[in-house]
Each structure stands twice: as structure tokens, then as C-alpha cells.
N, C-alpha and C positions, 0 to 999 in steps of 0.2 A: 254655788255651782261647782260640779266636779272639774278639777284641772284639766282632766282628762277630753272634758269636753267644752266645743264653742257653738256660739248660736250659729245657725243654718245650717248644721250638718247633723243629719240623724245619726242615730244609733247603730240602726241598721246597716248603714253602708260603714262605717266607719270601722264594725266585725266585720265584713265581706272583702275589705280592703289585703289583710292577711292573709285570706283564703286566695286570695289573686294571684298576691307575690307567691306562693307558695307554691303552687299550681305551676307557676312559670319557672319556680326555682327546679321543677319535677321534671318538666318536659326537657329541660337542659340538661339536668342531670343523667334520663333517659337514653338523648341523644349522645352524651361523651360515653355510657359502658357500650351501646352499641356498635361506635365506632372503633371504640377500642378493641373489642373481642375482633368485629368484621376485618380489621387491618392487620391485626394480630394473625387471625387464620387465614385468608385470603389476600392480602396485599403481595405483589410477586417479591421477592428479598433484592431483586435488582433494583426497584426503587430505594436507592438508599439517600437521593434528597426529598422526592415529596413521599415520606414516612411520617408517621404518625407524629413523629419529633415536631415534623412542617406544621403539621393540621395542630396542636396544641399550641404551637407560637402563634399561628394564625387566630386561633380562636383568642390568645391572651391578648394579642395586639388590636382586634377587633373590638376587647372588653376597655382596653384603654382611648382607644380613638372614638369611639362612641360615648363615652364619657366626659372626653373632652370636648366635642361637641354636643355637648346636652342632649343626648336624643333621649325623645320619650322609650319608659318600658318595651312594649311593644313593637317598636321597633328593634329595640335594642337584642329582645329577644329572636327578631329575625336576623337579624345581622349574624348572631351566634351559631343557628341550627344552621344559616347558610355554611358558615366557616368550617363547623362541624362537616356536614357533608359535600365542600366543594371539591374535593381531589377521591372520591370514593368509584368514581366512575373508570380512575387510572386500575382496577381492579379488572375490569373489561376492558377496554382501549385504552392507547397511550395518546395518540393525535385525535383531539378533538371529545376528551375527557369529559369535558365540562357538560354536555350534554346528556351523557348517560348518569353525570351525577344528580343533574336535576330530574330525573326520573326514579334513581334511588333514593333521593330525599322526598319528593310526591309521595309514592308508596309507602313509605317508611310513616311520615306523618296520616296520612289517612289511615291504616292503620293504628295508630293512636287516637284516632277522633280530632283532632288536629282541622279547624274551621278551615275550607278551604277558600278562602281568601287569600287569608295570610300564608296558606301552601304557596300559591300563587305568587306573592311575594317574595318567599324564601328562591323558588323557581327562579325568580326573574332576577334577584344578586346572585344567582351560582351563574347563569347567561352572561351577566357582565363578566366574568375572568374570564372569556374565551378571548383571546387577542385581537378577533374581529367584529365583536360585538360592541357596541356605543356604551362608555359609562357618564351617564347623564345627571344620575339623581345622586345627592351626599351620600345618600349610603351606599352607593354600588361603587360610589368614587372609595368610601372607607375599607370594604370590602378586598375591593381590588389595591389597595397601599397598604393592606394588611397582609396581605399575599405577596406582594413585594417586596416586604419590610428589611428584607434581606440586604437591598439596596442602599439601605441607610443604617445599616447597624455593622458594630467594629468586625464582625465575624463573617465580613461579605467573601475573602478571598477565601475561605475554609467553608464556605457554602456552595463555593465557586466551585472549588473541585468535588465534593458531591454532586454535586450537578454535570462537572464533565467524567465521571466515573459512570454513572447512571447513562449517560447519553452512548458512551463508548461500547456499552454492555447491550443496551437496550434494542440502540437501533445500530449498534454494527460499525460504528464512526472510528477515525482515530484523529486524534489533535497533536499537532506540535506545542510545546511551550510557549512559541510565539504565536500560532496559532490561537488555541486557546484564551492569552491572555489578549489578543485582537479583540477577538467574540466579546469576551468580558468587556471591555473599555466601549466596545459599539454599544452594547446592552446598557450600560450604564449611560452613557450620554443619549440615547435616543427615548432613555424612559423618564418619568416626571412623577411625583407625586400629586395627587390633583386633588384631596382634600386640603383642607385647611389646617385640619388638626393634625394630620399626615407631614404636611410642610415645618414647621413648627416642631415637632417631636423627631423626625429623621434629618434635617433641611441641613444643619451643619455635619455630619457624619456621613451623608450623601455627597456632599461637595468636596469632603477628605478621602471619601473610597474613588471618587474620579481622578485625583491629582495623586493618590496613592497608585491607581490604578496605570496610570500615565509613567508615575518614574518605574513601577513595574514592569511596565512591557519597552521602554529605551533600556534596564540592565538586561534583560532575556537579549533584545536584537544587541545589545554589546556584547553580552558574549559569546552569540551565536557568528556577529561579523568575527571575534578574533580567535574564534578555534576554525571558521573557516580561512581566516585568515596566514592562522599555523599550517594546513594542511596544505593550503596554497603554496605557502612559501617553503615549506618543506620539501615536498614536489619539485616546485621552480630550482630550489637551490643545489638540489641531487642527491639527494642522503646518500649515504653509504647502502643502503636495504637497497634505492630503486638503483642504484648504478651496480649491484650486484644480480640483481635480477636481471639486469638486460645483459651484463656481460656472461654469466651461466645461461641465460638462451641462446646466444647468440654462438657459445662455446659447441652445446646441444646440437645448433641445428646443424654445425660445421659436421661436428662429431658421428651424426644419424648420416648426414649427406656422405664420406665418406665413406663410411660400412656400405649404404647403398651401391654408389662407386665399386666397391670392390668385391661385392653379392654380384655386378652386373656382370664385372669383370671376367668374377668365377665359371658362370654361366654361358660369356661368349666364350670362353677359351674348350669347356668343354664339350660345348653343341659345334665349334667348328671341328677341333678333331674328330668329335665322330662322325661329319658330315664328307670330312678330309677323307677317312680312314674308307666311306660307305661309296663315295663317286668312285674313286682310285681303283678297289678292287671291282668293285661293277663294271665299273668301266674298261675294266683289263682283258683282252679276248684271250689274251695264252695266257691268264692265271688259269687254276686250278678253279677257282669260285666262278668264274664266267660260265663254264660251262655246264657247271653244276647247277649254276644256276639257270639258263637256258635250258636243262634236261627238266627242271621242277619251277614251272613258270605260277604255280602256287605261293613259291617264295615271295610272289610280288610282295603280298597283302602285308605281311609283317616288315619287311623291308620298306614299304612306303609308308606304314604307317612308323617309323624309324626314324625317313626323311623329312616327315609332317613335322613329328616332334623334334626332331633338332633344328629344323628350319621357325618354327612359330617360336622359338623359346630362345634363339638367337636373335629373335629381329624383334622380339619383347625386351630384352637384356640392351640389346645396340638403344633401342628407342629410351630405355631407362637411365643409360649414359651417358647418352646425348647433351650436351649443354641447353641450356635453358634459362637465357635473359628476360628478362618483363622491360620490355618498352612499348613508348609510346606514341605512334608517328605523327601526331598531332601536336607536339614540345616544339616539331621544331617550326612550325608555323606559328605557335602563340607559345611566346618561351613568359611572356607576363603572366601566365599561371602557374612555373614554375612551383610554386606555393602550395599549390593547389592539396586539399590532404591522400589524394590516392598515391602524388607521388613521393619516392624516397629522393632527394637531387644530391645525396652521398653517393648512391650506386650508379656506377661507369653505364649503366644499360640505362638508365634517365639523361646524366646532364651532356652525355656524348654526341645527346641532340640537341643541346642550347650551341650557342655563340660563345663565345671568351666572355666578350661583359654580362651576357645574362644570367652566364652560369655565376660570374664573379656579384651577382647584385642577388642572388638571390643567397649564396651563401655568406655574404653578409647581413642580409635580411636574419638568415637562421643563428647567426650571432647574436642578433640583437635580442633574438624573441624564444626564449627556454622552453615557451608551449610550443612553440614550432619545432624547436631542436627534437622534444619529444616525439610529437607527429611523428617525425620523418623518421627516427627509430623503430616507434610503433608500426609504421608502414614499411619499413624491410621486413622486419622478423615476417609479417602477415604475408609477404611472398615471399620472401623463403619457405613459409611453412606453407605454400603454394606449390612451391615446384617440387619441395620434399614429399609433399600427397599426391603429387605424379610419378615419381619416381618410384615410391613404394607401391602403388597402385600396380604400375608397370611389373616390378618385379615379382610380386604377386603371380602376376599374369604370366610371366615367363616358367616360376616355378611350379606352378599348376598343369601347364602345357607337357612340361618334360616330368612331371612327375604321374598324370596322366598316361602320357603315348608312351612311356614305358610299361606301364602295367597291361597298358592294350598291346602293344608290342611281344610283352612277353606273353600274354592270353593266345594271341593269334599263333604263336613258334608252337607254343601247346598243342593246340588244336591241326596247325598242319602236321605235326608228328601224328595225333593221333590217326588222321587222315590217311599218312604215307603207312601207318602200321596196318 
């Protein structure tokens, strides 16, 4: 007898056997150039974790857990074309993928002539990676821990960030450090390998990326509490930068307030002289102007619009003068809110309305508590630079008024010459 062969098996099947594998070695082959070219020209380039790179480890990790659990050819072959085409539908959708890929995999196989059974099947392992869909049977369990495998292999935090680069770009997100490595640690602990041969080949390298993953996000939150920690205490302690800043504002707003002051000054002294200068002789019946002006009662109009302007740009100027405390008549009923952040209890127009003890319990308070000290800094300057936006508002107002009714003033002296000529 030839070695070659044993009783009960023919000749015939035993040529046809080759032709099988072969057959099956073609359709696989088939499917890796066409996914290659399709991802190549069509994959978006934002995908930069589920890339081609993904769908090649998956198909590798598919070829090894299927072999560790013995599965017949046939299957084996489906589990492959699934792997091949399970992330092809990220091509058209990003949420909810898995679907359009099982439609490009259909297609693609019937086309091939491809028995549609086992399309069917391929169909029904690309269904189980959807994360809401059941994986029931060993292969779809393989499938789907083939797709994970990321999970359990040294290269998870460097797949991690592929993955948050891809998310950031894709759909628009941004992470924190600690952020991020959250997500990660919840991801990892809430997922499971659920083959056999899955468990077993990732099972210890899964349970070091958790406890790696763990001392990874306590150093993130260490050093995110101690550089918040620095800025606190930098803050709290008064560097020289913030105790510069409030003393150059505070120099500022003395500095604006005084020019205002002395802008109002400039203005009452000379809207009242000519106010002085305009009643006096009008009002004089043996001057010379009295009657002159009783002969030409024309004169009114530019003489009162004279009086307009000196008078509205005087009592804009007095109003911009004017002192202007911020208090609050309610301190002195409830001095327990003393604290409170609208008020300043440094400024004479706040604690004027406490008591002796409660002005002396609440400046001791502001001793004790350097975010309060601030506060109550931060709450001057914002009224100072309250009543300083009155004041220049005001004087605005005054110099528009007299720089106005002059131009109308001298319009109108025009016009009655040209009248008297």
C-alpha cells in the first residue's frame, strides 16, 4: 500500500482536500488587498487608532485565538473575513460603524460568489462588536477580545493616546491628563475578556495595565493637586507680581481720579466766570451793553444759548466733583455679613456702619483668611473704578455741552450780524 494512503478514504476526496484549503487560502487573501487599497484611499486620516495598523493586529490576534481554541477551518475562515471587514464602515459613520460594515462585507462577499450562509455568519461576528449587541457564541466572544486585545497587551497606554487624539479631532472633545487617564482606568475595569483563549493569552498583562493604569492617574492627580497647590499658595502668600499689581492700580485709579478732579475744576471756574461776567453786564441798566441790548432783543438767542452752555457744563463739572462714597444701609442692620464679597470693610463708607466690635471681628476675620484679604481688595478697586466711570462719563458730558453751545453760540452771533447787515 502506498504511504500516502489509508483504508476508508478515497482518492478522490483526498485531491479535493488541497483544492479546499486553497480556495480558502484565496478568499482571505482576496479580502486583505481589498481592504488594504479601500483604507488606504478612503479611510479618513483622523482615524489614526482604528487604521489599518488596528484591522491587521485584529486579524493577527483572530488567527491566534482561533487556533488556540481549535476551531474548525471554516470557521476559522469566518472569523478572519469578519476581522478583515469589521471597522470598514468607520469609512462612512463613526457611531454605530459596525453596521455599515456588515453591509460592506455582504456586498463584497457576494460578489465573490461567496455561499451565503456563511456571509451570514461573517454578518453576524461584525454585529457582535457593536457594544450593544450580545456576544453569545465563542466566536463572536473571540472576535470581539480580538478587537480589544489592546487591553491586554504592553502597548495599551500608547494605543490610549491614539485613541484620545482620534476622539479629540473626530468628534470635537478635549481631555485633561486626568481626565483622560479616568476614561482609561473606567474602560479597563468595566471590560473583560470573555473567551477562553482570550483570558489565558492577555489575562496577566490585562491585570498589570489596571494596576499600571491606577499608579498612573494618583501621579497625574499628584501633580496636578501640587502645582495647584503652588499657585494657591503663591497667591495666598502675596508675591511681589500680585502685591505690585494692586499697588500700581490702586496708584492709577488715585492718579485718573485726581486729573478728573481737576478737568472738573477747570470747567467750574470757567463756566462760572462767564456766567459771572454774562448776569453782571445784563443785568446792569446804566451799562452800555444794557441798552444795546434792549435796542437788539435778537441778541437774546445767542446770549441764552451762552447761558444754556455755561450753565449745563457747570452743573455736569459740580456733579463730576462731587464726592461719591459706596455704602450700604443694610451693614448697619446685619453687621454679620460684614464678609459678605460685595463689601470692602477697609473703606471708611462700609465699616462707618458697623459697631466697634463688629467692625473689630470682622477685621480680624480678614486677618486670618488671605482669600478674604484679597476679596476685599478686589472689591475696592471694582468701586473705585465705579465712581471713576462716573466721573469721566460726567465730564464727558460737561465738555461736549460747552464745546457744543459754543459752536451754536458763535453760529447764532453769525447769523444775527448777518440779519442786522
Amino acid at each position: 500500500m502506498h504511504p500516502s494512503r489509508q483504508p476508508g478514504i478515497s482518492t478522490s476526496l483526498m485531491e479535493t482536500t488541497p483544492v479546499i484549503k486553497k480556495a480558502k487560502a484565496e478568499i482571505l487573501r482576496q479580502a486583505k488587498a481589498y481592504i488594504t487599497t479601500l483604507f488606504e484611499e478612503k479611510l479618513p486620516k483622523q482615524l489614526v487608532y482604528h487604521s489599518l495598523k488596528h484591522t491587521n493586529l485584529t486579524v493577527k490576534e483572530v488567527r491566534a485565538l482561533g487556533a488556540a481554541s481549535e476551531l474548525d477551518e471554516s470557521d476559522q475562515e469566518a472569523l478572519e473575513l469578519a476581522a478583515w471587514f469589521h471597522d470598514t464602515g468607520y469609512i462612512d459613520t463613526y457611531d454605530g460603524h459596525e453596521y455599515r460594515s456588515m453591509e460592506r462585507a455582504g456586498e463584497w462577499l457576494q460578489a465573490q460568489g461567496y455561499p451565503a450562509d456563511r456571509i451570514a455568519v461573517v454578518q453576524d461576528l461584525i454585529r457582535a462588536t457593536h457594544r450593544d449587541e450580545p456576544r453569545e457564541t465563542e466566536m463572536q466572544q473571540i472576535l470581539v477580545d480580538a478587537d480589544l486585545c489592546s487591553l491586554g497587551r504592553e502597548d495599551f497606554s500608547a494605543s490610549g493616546e491614539l485613541m484620545r487624539a482620534e476622539w479629540e479631532t473626530i468628534l470635537g472633545r478635549s481631555y485633561s491628563n486626568t481626565e483622560w487617564a479616568e476614561i482609561q482606568l473606567d474602560f479597563l475595569v468595566a471590560s473583560k475578556f470573555r473567551s477562553q483563549a482570550a483570558k489565558e493569552r492577555y489575562g496577566e498583562q490585562y491585570k498589570q495595565n489596571i494596576k499600571d493604569q491606577k499608579d498612573r492617574l494618583k501621579k497625574i492627580e499628584k501633580k496636578e493637586k501640587k502645582k495647584k497647590e503652588e499657585v494657591q499658595g503663591n497667591f495666598a502668600e502675596g508675591k511681589r507680581g500680585v502685591e505690585t499689581m494692586f499697588r500700581t492700580t490702586y496708584d492709577n485709579h488715585v492718579s485718573l481720579s485726581q486729573m478728573a478732579d481737576n478737568k472738573a475744576n477747570m470747567m467750574i471756574s470757567l463756566n462760572a466766570v462767564i456766567l459771572s461776567i454774562l448776569i453782571t453786564y445784563l443785568g446792569a441798566k446804566t451799562s452800555s451793553i444794557g441798552p444795546a441790548f434792549t435796542r437788539n432783543p435778537i441778541l437774546t438767542v445767542p446770549m441764552g444759548l451762552l447761558v444754556a452752555t455755561a450753565l449745563g457744563s457747570v452743573v455736569s463739572a459740580i456733579l463730576s466733583a462731587q464726592p461719591d462714597v459706596t455704602t450700604f444701609k443694610w451693614l448697619k442692620k446685619s453687621p454679620a455679613i460684614a464678609t459678605n464679597r460685595r463689601i470692602n470693610i477697609l473703606f471708611f463708607g462700609n465699616f462707618t456702619k458697623l459697631s466697634l466690635d463688629a467692625f473689630q471681628g470682622g477685621m480680624y476675620e480678614l486677618m486670618r483668611d488671605k482669600d478674604l484679604m484679597y476679596t476685599n481688595m478686589i472689591t475696592d478697586i471694582y468701586y473705585l473704578g465705579e465712581v471713576l466711570s462716573r466721573k469721566y462719563r460726567l465730564l464727558r458730558i460737561s465738555y461736549t455741552i460747552f464745546m457744543v453751545g459754543l459752536i451754536l453760540t458763535a453760529l447764532s452771533f453769525g447769523i444775527v450780524l448777518l440779519y442786522k447787515a
